[in-house]
C-alpha positions in Angstrom: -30.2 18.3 -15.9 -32.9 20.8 -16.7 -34.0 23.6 -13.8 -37.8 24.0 -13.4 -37.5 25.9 -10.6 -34.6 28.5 -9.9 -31.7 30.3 -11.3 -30.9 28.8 -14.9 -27.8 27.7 -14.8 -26.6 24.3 -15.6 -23.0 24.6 -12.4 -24.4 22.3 -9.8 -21.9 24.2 -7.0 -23.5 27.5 -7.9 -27.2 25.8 -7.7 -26.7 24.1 -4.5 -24.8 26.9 -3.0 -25.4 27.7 0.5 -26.6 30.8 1.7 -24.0 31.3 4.8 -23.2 29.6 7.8 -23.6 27.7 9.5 -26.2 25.7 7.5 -27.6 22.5 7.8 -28.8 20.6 5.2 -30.0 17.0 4.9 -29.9 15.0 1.6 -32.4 12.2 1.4 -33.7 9.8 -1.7 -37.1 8.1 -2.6 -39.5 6.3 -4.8 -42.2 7.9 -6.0 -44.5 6.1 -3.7 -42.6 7.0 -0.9 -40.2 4.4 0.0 -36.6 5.4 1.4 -35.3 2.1 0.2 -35.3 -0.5 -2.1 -35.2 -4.7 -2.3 -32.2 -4.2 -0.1 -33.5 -2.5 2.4 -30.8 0.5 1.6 -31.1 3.4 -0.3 -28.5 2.3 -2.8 -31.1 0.0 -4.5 -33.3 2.6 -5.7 -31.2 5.9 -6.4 -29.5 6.4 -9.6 -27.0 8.6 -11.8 -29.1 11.7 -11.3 -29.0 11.6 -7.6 -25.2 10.1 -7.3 -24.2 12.9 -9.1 -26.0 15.6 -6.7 -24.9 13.5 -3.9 -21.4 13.7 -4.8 -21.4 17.5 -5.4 -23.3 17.8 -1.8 -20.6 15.8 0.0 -18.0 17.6 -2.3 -19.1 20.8 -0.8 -20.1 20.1 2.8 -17.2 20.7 5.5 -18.3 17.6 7.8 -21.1 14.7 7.3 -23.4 13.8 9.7 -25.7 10.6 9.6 -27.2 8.6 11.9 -26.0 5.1 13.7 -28.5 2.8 12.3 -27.9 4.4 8.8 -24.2 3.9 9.0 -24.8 0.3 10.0 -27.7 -0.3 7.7 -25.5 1.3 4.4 -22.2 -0.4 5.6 -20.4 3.3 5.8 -16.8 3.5 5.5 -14.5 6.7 5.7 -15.8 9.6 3.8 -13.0 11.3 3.2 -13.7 14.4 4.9 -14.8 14.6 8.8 -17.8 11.5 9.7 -20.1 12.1 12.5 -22.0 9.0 14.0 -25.4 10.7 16.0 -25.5 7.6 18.7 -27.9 7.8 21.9 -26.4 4.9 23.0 -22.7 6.2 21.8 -21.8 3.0 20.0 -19.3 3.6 17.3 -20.8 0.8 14.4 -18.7 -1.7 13.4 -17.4 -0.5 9.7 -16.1 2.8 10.8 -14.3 0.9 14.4 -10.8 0.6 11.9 -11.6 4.2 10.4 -8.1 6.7 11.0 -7.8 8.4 13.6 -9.2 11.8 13.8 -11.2 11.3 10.8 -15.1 9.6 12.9 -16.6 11.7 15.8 -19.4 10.7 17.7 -22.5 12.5 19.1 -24.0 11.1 21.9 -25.3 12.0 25.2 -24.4 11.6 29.1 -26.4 8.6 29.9 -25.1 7.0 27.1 -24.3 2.9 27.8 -21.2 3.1 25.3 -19.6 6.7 26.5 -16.1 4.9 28.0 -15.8 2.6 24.9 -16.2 5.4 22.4 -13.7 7.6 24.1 -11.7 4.8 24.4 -11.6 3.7 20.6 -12.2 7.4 19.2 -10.2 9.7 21.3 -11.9 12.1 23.5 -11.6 14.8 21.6 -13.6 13.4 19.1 -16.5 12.1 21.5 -19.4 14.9 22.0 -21.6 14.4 24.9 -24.2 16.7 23.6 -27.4 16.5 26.3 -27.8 14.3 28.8 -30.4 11.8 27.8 -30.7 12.6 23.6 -28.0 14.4 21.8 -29.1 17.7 22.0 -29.1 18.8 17.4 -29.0 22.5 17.3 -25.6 22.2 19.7 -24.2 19.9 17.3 -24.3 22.3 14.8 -23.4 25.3 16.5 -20.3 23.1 18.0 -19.3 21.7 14.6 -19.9 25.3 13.5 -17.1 26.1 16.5 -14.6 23.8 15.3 -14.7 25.5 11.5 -17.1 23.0 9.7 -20.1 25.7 9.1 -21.3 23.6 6.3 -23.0 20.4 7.5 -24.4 17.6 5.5 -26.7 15.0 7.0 -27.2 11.8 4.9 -29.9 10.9 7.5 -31.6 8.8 8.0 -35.1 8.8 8.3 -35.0 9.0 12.7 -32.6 11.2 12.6 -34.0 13.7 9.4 -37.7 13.9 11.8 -35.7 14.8 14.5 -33.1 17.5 12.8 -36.5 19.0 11.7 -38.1 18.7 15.0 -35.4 20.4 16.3 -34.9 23.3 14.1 -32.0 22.4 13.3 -32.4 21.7 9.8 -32.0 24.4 7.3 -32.5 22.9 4.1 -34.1 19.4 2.9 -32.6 18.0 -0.7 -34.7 15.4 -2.0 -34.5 13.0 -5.1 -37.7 11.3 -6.6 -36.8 8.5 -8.6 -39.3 7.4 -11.2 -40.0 4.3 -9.5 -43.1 2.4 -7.9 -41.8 -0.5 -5.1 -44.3 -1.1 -2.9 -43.7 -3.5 -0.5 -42.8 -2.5 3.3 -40.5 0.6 3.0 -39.6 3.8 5.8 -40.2 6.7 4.2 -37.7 9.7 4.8 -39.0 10.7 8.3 -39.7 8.3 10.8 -41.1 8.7 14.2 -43.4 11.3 16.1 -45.7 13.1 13.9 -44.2 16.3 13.0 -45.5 19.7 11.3 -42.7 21.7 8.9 -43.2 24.0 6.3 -41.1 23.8 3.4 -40.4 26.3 1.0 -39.1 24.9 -2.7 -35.8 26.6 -3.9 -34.8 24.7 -6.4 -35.8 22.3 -8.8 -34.4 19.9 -11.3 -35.1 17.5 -13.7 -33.1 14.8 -15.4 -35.0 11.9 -17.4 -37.8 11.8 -15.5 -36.2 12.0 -11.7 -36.8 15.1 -9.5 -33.8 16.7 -7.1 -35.7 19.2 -5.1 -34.2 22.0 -2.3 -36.8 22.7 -0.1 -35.7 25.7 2.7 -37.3 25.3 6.0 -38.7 28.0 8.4 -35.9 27.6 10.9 -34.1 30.6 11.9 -31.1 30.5 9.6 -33.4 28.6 7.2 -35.8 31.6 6.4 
């Protein structure tokens, strides 16, 4: 990979290094017109070695992964070897992660929440937070994950829950990937939802055969 924007350096764990904690950081991939996914209506059908190989270093890094319901559902996630947790409203625990051990899935929901009993029921209610009462409330998340000793947080989206991270303030940090592909075709991008207005400020910059991995910093508090 070649930098064109940063410290040189070629030690992808000193160029993705975070700042302190916590920090928040979301990793999201696209085309170069715009589309979050591919023919298979998941991002795995358009990312490629460049990206695998920051994604893995990202999730090698993080102390706890968060991602979104639909994503989970949509990408067919399984156990990811370090702490999972499911951002529900409706605090349903999807369906390849129901088998997952014990300890190792949480799930943030809120009070209202249609599938609150179940969830404490299959997950444990330790590892059930009711964060709000009618959304999950973001920037508690982080500052409770934060309390249990996971100060490093990776989201893998998706595109709802990115917007709303950002919304929020919650996000720190947005890592992207542009792939040197056109799809076209109907494709979410990597936000979704209410319009939104966040500055971004590039950090970093690579380069590897014609695909872009980007670290943009955003204005949020610990962002700055």
């Amino acid at each position: 990979m070649r930098v064109l924007v940063g410290p040189e350096s070629t030690d992808l764990a000193e160029l993705y290094a975070v700042p302190r904690t916590p920090w928040l950081r979301v990793n999201m991939v696209s085309t170069v017109d715009g589309a979050a996914t591919g023919e298979t209506g998941t991002s795995g059908s358009i990312n490629n070695a460049a990206d695998k190989q920051v994604f893995d270093q990202l999730r090698a890094m993080a102390d706890v992964i968060v991602v979104g319901a639909g994503t989970v559902r949509a990408e067919r996630y399984g156990p990811a070897g370090k702490p999972l947790v499911v951002v529900s409203r409706r605090g349903q625990v999807p369906d390849s992660l129901r088998d997952a051990p014990r300890g190792s899935v949480l799930l943030a929901t809120c009070g209202t929440a249609e599938g609150l009993g179940a969830a404490r029921d299959l997950l444990g209610a330790e590892q059930v937070l009711v964060l709000g009462s009618h959304r999950v409330d973001l920037p508690l998340l982080k500052q409770v994950l934060a309390d249990r000793g996971w100060g490093h947080v990776l989201s893998e989206g998706g595109p709802h829950l990115l917007r709303d991270l950002l919304a929020s303030g919650a996000a720190d940090e947005l890592c992207t990937t542009v792939v040197p592909r056109l799809v076209a075709g109907e494709h979410p991008r990597i936000t979704q939802g209410p319009p939104v207005d966040v500055p971004l400020r590039l950090h970093l910059l690579l380069e590897s055969e014609g695909t872009l991995l980007g670290r943009w910093l955003t204005d949020s508090p610990t962002g700055q």
